[in-house]
C-alpha positions as CSV (number, residue, x, y, z in Angstrom):
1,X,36.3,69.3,129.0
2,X,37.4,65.7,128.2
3,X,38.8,63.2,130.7
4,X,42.5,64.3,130.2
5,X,41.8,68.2,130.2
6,X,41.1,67.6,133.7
7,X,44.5,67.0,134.6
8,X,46.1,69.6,136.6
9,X,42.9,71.4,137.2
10,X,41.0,71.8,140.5
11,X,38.5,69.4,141.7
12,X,35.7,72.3,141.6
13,X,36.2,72.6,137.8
14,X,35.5,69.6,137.0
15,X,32.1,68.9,135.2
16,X,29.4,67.3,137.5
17,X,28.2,64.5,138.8
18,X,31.9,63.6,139.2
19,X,33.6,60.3,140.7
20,X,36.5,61.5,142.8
21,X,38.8,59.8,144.8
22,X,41.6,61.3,147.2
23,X,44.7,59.8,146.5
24,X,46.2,60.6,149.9
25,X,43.1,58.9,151.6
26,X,42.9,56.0,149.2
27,X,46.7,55.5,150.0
28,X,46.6,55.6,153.6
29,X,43.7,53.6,153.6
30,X,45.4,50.7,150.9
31,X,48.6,51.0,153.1
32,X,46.5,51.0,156.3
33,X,45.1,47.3,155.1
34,X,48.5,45.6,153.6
35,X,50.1,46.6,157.4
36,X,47.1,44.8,159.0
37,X,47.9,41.9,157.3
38,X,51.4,41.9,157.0
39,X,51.5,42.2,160.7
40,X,49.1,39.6,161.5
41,X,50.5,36.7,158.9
42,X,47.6,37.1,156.8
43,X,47.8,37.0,152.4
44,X,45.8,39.7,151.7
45,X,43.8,39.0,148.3
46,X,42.0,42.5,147.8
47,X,38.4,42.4,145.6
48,X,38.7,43.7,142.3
49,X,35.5,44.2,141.8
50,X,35.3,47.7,144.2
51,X,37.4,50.0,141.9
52,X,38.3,47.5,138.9
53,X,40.6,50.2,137.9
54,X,44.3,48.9,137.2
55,X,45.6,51.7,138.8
56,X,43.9,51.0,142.3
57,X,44.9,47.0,141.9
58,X,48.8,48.2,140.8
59,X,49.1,50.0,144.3
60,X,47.7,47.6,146.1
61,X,50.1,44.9,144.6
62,X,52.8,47.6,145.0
63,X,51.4,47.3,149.1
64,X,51.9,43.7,149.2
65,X,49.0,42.3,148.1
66,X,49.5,38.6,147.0
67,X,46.6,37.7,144.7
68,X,43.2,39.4,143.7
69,X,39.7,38.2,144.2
70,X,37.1,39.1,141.4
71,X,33.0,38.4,140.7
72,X,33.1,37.2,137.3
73,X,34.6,35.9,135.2
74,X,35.1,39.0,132.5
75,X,36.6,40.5,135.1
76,X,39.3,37.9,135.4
77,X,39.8,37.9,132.4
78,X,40.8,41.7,132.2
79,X,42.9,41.8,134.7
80,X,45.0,39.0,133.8
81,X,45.2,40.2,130.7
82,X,46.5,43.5,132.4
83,X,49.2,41.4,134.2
84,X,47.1,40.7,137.6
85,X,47.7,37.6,139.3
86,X,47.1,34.9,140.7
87,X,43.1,35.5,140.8
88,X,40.4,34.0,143.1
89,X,37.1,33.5,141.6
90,X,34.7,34.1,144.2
91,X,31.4,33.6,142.7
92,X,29.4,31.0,141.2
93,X,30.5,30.1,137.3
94,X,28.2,28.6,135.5
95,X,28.1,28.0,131.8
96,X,30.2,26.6,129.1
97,X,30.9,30.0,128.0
98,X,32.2,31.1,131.4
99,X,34.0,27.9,132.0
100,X,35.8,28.4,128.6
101,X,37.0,32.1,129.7
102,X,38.3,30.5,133.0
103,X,40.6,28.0,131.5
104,X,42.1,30.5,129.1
105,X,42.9,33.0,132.3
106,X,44.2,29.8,133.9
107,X,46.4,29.3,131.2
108,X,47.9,33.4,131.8
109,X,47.7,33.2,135.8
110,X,47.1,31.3,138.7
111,X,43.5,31.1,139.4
112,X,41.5,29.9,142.1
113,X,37.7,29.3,142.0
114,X,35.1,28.8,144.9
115,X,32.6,26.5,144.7
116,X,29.6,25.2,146.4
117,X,28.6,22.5,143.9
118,X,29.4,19.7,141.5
119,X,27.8,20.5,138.8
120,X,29.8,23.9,138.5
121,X,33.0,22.2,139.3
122,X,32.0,19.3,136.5
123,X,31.7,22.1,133.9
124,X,34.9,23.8,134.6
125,X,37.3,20.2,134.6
126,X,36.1,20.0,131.5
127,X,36.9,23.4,129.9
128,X,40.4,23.2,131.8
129,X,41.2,19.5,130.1
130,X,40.3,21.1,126.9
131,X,42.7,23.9,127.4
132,X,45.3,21.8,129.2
133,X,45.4,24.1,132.1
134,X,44.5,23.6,136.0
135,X,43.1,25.6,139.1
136,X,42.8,25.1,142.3
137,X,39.5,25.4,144.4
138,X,38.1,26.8,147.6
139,X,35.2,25.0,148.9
140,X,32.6,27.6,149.8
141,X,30.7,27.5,153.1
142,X,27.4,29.5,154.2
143,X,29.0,31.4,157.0
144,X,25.2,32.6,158.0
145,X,24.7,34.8,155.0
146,X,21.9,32.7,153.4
147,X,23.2,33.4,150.2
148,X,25.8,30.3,148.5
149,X,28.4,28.0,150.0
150,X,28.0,24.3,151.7
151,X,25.9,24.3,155.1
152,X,28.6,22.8,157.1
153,X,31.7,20.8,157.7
154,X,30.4,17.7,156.7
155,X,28.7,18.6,153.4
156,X,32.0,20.6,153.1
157,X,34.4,17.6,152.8
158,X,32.1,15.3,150.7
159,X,32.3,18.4,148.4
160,X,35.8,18.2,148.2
161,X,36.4,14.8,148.0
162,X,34.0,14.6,144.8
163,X,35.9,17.4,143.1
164,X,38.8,15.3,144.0
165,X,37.6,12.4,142.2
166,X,36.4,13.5,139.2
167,X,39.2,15.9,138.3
168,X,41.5,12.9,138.0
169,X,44.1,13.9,140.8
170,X,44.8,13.3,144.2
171,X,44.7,15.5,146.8
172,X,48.0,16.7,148.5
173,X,47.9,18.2,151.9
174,X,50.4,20.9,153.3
175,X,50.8,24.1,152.6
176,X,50.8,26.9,155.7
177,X,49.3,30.6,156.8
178,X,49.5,32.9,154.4
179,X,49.4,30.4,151.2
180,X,49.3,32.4,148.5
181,X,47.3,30.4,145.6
182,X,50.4,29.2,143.3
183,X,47.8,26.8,140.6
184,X,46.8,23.2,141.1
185,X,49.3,21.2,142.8
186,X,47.6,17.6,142.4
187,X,47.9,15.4,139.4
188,X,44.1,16.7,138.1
189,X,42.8,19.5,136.5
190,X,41.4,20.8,140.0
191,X,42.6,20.6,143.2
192,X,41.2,21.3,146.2
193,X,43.5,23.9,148.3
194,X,41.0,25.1,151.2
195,X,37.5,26.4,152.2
196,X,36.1,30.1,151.7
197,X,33.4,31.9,153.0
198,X,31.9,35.9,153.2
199,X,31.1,36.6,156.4
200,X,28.7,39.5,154.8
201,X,26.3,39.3,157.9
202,X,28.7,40.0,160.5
203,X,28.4,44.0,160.9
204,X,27.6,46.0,164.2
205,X,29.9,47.5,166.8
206,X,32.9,46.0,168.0
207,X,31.9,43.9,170.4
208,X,29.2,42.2,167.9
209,X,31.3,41.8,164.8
210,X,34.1,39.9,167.4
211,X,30.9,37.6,168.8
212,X,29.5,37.0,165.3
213,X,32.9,36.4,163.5
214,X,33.7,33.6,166.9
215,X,30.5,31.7,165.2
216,X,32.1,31.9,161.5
217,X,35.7,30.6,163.2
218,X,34.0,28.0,164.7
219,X,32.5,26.6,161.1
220,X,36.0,27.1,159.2
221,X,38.0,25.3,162.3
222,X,35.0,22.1,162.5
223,X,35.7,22.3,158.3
224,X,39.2,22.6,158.0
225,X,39.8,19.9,161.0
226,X,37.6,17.3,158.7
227,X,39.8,17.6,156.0
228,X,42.7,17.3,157.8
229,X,41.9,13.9,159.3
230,X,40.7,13.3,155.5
231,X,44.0,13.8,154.0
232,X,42.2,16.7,151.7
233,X,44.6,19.9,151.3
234,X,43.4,22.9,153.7
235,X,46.3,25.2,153.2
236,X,44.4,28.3,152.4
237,X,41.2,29.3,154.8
238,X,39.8,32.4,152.9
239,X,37.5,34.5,154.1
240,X,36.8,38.2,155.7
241,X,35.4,41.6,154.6
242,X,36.2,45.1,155.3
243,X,33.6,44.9,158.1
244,X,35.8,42.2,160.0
245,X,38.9,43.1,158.3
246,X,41.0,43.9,161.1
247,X,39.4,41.1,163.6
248,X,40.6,38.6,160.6
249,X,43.4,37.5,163.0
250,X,41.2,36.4,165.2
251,X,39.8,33.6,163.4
252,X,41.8,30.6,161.4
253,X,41.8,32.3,158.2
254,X,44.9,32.2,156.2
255,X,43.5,35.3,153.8
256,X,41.6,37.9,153.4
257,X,39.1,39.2,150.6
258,X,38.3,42.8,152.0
259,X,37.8,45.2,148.6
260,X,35.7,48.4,149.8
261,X,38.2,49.2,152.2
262,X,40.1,51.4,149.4
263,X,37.2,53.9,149.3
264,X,34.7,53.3,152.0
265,X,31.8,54.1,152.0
266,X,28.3,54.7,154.2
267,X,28.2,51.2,155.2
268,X,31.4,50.6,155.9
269,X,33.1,53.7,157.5
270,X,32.7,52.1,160.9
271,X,33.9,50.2,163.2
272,X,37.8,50.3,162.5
273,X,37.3,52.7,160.3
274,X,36.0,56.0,160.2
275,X,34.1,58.9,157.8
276,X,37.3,60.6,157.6
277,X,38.6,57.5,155.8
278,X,36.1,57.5,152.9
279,X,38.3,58.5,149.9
280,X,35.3,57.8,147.1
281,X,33.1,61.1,146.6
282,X,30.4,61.9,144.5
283,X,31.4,65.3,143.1
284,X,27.5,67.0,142.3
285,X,25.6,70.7,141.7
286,X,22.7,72.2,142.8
287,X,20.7,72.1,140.4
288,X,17.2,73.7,142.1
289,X,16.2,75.0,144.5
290,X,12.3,75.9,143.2
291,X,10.3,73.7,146.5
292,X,11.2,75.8,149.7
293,X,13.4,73.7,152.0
294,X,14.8,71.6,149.5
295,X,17.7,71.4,147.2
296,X,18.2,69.2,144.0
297,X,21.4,67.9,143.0
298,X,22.0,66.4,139.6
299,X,23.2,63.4,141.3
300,X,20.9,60.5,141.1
301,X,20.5,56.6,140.9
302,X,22.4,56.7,137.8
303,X,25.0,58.1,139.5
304,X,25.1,57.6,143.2
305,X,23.5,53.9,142.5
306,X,20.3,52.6,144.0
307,X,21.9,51.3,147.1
308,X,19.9,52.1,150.4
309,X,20.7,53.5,153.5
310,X,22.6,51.2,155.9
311,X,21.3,49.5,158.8
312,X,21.3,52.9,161.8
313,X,21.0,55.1,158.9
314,X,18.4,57.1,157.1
315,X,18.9,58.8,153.3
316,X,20.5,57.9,149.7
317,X,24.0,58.9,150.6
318,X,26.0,61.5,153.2
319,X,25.5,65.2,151.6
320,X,29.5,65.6,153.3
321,X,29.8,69.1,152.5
322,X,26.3,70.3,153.6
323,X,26.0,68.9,157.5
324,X,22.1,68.6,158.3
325,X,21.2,68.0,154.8
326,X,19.6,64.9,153.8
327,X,19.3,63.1,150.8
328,X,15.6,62.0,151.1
329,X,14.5,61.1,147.5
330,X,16.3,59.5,144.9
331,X,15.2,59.5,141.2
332,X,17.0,58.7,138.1
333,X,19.1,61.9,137.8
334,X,17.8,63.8,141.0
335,X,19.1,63.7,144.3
336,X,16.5,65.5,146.8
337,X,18.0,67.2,149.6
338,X,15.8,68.6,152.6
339,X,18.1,71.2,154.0
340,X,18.4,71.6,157.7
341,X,16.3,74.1,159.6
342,X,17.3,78.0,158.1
343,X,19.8,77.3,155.8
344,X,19.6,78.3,152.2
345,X,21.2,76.5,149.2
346,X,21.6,78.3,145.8
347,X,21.6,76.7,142.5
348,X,25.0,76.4,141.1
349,X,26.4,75.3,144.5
350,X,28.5,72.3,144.6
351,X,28.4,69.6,147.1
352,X,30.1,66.1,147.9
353,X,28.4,63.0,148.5
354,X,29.5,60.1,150.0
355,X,27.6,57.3,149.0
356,X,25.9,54.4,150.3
357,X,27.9,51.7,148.8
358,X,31.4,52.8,146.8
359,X,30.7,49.7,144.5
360,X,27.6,50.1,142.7
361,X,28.5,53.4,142.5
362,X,32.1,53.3,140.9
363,X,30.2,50.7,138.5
364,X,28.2,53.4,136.9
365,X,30.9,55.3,135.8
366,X,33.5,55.3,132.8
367,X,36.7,56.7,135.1
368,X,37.7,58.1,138.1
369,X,39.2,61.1,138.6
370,X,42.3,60.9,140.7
371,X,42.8,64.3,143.2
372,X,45.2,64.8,145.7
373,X,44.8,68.1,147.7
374,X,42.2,69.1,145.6
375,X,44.2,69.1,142.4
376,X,43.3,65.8,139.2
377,X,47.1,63.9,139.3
378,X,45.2,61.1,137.5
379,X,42.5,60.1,135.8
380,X,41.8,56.2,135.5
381,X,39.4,54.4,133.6
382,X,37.2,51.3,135.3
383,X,38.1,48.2,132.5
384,X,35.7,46.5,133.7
385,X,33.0,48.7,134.4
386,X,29.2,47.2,133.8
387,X,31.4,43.4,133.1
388,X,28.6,41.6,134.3
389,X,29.1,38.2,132.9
């Protein structure tokens, strides 16, 4: 059966391991988000990299979405060339290569990068003078997740007012809640429109991801105060995830970056959201049963990814259709189940996994298959599945 056979059959024919996602969920979950923000004032700039399907991104514009955040830079330059825009670069570019492929998207949308150093924002001025096209940046701070961005307000500013000087504009301030990223505004090739940050480390129950995400508000208040007084633009505070999605209000932040909130997923079905939520699901088949106690489902790294259980958690992903079972071992192509005290499990049987981080997972496969009560409507092809660069 090819990818478009399985339109118009059932979910249960479909060949396994299978990526499926339930269009009803994944809509209520997209509409669920865009509401939040709507509500709330906030421009809601979904990650690309989750899905990276055009069909996911085209509903979520459809939602209200204003602009889209990607990883890399191949990935921006898909999706503008699929008629995404504007685009937020969250991730360190580096290299004349990238740089180049960045001033040719700026040149088809607006774009935004973050950036954390000089050297990086050096590189790109040059590839946008070259191209005659602009950007504007997001000066990234460490929000506590160790990982990139400035430490702090100070080191912030001086960031900002570097870029400022050396891509040959001034800086204009202005600009409100909700700003939605419209291209470089100043007389240079960059200008500096805001902060960023990913508050990645902020997880827990409510009361701790409200505590924790107070500490991150604090850091992007101190920052964007010191460029006020500086006379450096701080229209746009960007920030969030779908772990503090719907506490983003809370905060200063202008936008929000949340991606895996389309499908969910072990880690982040909690909190605000729920299990029932998760719309991604591994689609697998029993495939022995030979070891007493155990089923094997032809479901493994390659296909679920190697993503570990989350913090609370034990196994390689949620074995949905099969309470009690648990995924204990995870090989290449072998997911190994121990089953539950008394209960049997037949080779042939098909189960539904729901795994440990939609992402990795929906990066290891060519397309999704789109089901809605049960029934392939679509099926949709990730364009930038494995774009690493």
């Amino acid at each position: 059966m090819t990818a478009a056979d399985a339109i118009g059959r059932h979910v249960l024919e479909l060949e396994t391991p299978a990526l499926v996602v339930d269009l009803d969920l994944l809509e209520a979950n997209i509409a669920r988000a865009a509401a939040y923000a709507e509500l709330r004032g906030l421009a809601l700039w979904p990650h690309l990299k989750t899905h990276k399907t055009v069909e996911v991104a085209a509903r979520q514009r459809a939602a209200g979405a204003v602009g889209f955040t990607v990883a890399k830079s191949r990935e921006a330059e898909l999706f503008a060339a699929a008629g995404f825009g504007p685009l937020l670069l969250h991730y360190p570019a580096w290299g004349e290569e990238k740089w180049r492929r960045l001033a040719e998207v700026a040149g088809q949308v607006p774009l935004t990068v973050a950036l954390d150093g000089l050297g990086a924002a050096e590189g790109l001025a040059r590839a946008l003078r070259a191209r005659g096209t602009r950007a504007d940046v997001l000066v990234e701070l460490d929000a506590g997740m160790g990982r990139t961005g400035v430490a702090d307000a100070h080191e912030a500013l001086a960031l900002a007012q570097a870029i400022e000087r050396i891509a040959g504009g001034g800086a204009a301030a202005g600009g409100g809640r909700g700003a939605t990223g419209s291209g470089a505004t100043g007389g240079g090739v960059l200008h500096v429109a805001g902060i960023s940050c990913y508050p990645g480390h902020v997880r827990g129950t409510l009361d701790q991801v409200r505590a924790r995400l107070a500490e991150v508000d604090a850091l992007l208040c101190a920052t964007r105060d010191a460029f006020t007084r500086a006379g450096i633009d701080c229209a746009r505070i960007s920030g969030g995830s779908t772990a503090t999605l719907q506490l983003s209000h809370e905060t200063c932040m202008t936008e929000v970056r949340a991606g895996n909130y389309v499908f969910l997923d072990r880690s982040e079905a909690r909190g605000g959201w729920s299990a029932a939520d998760a719309a991604l699901r591994v689609h697998a088949a029993v495939v022995s049963t030979a070891v007493p106690g155990r089923m094997v489902l032809d479901a493994g790294a390659k296909t679920l990814s190697e993503a570990g259980p989350p913090a609370g958690l034990t196994g390689w992903a949620q074995v949905a259709t099969a309470p009690g079972a648990e995924v204990v071992a995870l090989n290449e192509e072998h997911a190994v189940c121990v089953l539950p005290q008394g209960a049997t499990a037949r080779v042939g049987d098909r189960h539904e996994l729901v795994p440990n981080h939609a992402c990795t997972c929906a990066n290891l496969h060519p397309f999704l298959y789109a089901a809605r009560g049960g029934v392939v409507e679509e099926v949709w092809p990730l364009i930038a599945r494995g774009e690493v660069r």
